[in-house]
ZAMARGU-4260 file (C-alpha; in steps of 0.2 Angstrom, whole numbers, plus 5000, padded with zeros to 4 digits):
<rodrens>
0) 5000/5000/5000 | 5007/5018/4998 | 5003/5036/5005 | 4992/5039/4988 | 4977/5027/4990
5) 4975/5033/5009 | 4962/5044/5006 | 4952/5030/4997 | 4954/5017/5010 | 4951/5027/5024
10) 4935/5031/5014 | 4931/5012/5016 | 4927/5015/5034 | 4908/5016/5033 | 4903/5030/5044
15) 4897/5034/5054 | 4903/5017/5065 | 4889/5013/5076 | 4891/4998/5092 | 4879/4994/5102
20) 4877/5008/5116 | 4889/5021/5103 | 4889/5032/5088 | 4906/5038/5079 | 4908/5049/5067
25) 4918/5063/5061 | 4918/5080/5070 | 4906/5096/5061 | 4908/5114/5067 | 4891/5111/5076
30) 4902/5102/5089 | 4912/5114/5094 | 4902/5123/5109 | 4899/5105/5115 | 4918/5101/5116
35) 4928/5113/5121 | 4923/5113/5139 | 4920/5094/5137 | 4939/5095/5130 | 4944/5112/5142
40) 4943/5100/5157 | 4963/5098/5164 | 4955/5081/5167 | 4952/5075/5150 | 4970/5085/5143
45) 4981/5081/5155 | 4979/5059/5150 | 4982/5064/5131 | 4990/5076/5119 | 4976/5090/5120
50) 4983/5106/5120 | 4977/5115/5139 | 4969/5126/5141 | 4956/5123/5124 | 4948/5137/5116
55) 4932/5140/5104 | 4947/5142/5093 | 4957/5125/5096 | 4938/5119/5093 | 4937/5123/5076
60) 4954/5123/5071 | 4953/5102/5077 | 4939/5103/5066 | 4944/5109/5050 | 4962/5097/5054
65) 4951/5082/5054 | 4942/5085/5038 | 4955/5089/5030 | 4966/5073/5037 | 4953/5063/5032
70) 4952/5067/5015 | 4972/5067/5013 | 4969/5049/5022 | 4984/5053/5036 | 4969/5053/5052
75) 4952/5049/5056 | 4946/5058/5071 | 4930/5052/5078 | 4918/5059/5092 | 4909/5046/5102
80) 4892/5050/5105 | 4879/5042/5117 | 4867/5035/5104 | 4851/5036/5113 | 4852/5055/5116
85) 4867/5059/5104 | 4878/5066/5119 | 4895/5071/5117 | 4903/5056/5128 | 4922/5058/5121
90) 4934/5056/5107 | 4945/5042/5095 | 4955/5040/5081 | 4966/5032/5070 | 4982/5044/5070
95) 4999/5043/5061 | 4993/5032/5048 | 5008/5021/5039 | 4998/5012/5025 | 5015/5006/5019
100) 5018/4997/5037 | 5001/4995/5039 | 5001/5002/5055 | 4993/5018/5065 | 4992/5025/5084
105) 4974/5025/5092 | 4969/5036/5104 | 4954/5041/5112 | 4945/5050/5127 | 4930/5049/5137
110) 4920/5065/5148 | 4924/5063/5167 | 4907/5061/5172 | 4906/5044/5161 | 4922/5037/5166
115) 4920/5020/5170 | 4906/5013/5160 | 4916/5007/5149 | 4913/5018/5135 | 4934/5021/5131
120) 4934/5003/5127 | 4919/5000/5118 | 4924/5013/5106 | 4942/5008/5106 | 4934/4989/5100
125) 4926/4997/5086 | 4940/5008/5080 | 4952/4992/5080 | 4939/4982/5070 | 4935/4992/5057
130) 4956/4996/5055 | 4960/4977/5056 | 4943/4972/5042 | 4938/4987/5031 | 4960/4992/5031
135) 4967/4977/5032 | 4979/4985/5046 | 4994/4975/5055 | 4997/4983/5069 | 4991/4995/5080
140) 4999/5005/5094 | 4994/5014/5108 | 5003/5027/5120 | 4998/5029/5138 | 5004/5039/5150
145) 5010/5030/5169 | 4999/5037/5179 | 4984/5034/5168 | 4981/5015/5174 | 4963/5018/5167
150) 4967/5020/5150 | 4980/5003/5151 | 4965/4994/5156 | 4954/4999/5144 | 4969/4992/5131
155) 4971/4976/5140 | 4952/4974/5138 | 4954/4969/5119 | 4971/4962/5117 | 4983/4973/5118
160) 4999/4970/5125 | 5010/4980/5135 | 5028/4981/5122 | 5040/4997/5132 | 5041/5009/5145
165) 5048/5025/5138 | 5055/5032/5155 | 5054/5051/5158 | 5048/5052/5142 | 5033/5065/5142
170) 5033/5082/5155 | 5016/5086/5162 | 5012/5101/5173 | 5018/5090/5189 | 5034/5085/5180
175) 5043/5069/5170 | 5030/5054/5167 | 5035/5038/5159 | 5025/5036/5143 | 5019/5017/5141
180) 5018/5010/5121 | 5006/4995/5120 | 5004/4985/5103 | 4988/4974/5096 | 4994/4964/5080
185) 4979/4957/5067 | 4971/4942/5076 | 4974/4948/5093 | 4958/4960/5094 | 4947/4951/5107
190) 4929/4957/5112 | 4928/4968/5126 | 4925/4960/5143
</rodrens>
């Protein structure tokens, strides 16, 4: 596979992905005042790569990123919304797509107020499905900071295995953290539990 035919099979992802109690699907500009104070919470930021504090700006700036990485095929973000009520519930994506490795990071986020339900990991199920069938992926990865015991859970859940411990490798507002990498190859995708 090469960079070029990213963009069309990315598009093979029919979206919006739906699970049993979740809806994904791309961000729109309508989002925006939903999620930034979902996203604005040092909560949410501090566990990922989300830039603190998040403005209406950063909002539709991530916006206009995403469409425009998913056309070029290099991301897919995806917000997770509750599917009974269509509720803002969090965040995923395929990032840093290799389509000659086959490979790409997941990451994803859930509001504080539904932390525990296991919503992180039923979307992250989904994401890894649809990488592994409709993109016929090898690998995935996923990054998690050491003091985010949560989000290793959530990986462990469906298969993922934990592959290096990158000491001191991220600075947070308290200081060095250690930045755990965790690997899922094709096959290894179990059904949450």
């Amino acid at each position: 596979m090469t960079v070029a035919r990213g963009p069309t099979l990315l598009g093979r992802i029919r979206l919006p992905v739906r699970t049993r109690r979740l809806l994904l699907r791309p961000p729109h500009r309508s989002d925006v005042p939903a999620l930034v104070p979902l996203v604005g919470d040092w909560r949410v930021a501090r566990p990922t790569r989300i830039p603190h504090p998040y403005s209406t700006r950063d909002g539709y700036a991530y916006v206009r990123r995403a469409t425009q990485d998913r056309r070029k095929g290099t991301n897919l973000a995806l917000l997770i919304l509750d599917k009974k009520d269509g509720r803002l519930l969090g965040g995923t994506g395929i990032h840093r797509i290799d389509w000659a490795e086959r490979w790409f990071e997941l990451g994803y986020w859930v509001v504080p107020s539904d932390w525990g339900k296991g919503i992180a990991t039923e979307a992250a199920h989904a994401v890894c499905r649809a990488a592994f069938r409709t993109l016929r992926m090898h690998r995935i990865e996923a990054h998690v900071y050491s003091f985010n015991p949560r989000s290793a859970r959530v990986l462990r859940k469906i298969g993922f295995r934990l592959e290096a411990r990158l000491r001191k490798r991220h600075r947070d507002g308290r200081g060095w953290v250690d930045e755990l990498v965790f690997g899922l190859l094709e096959g290894e995708l179990r059904p949450p539990h």
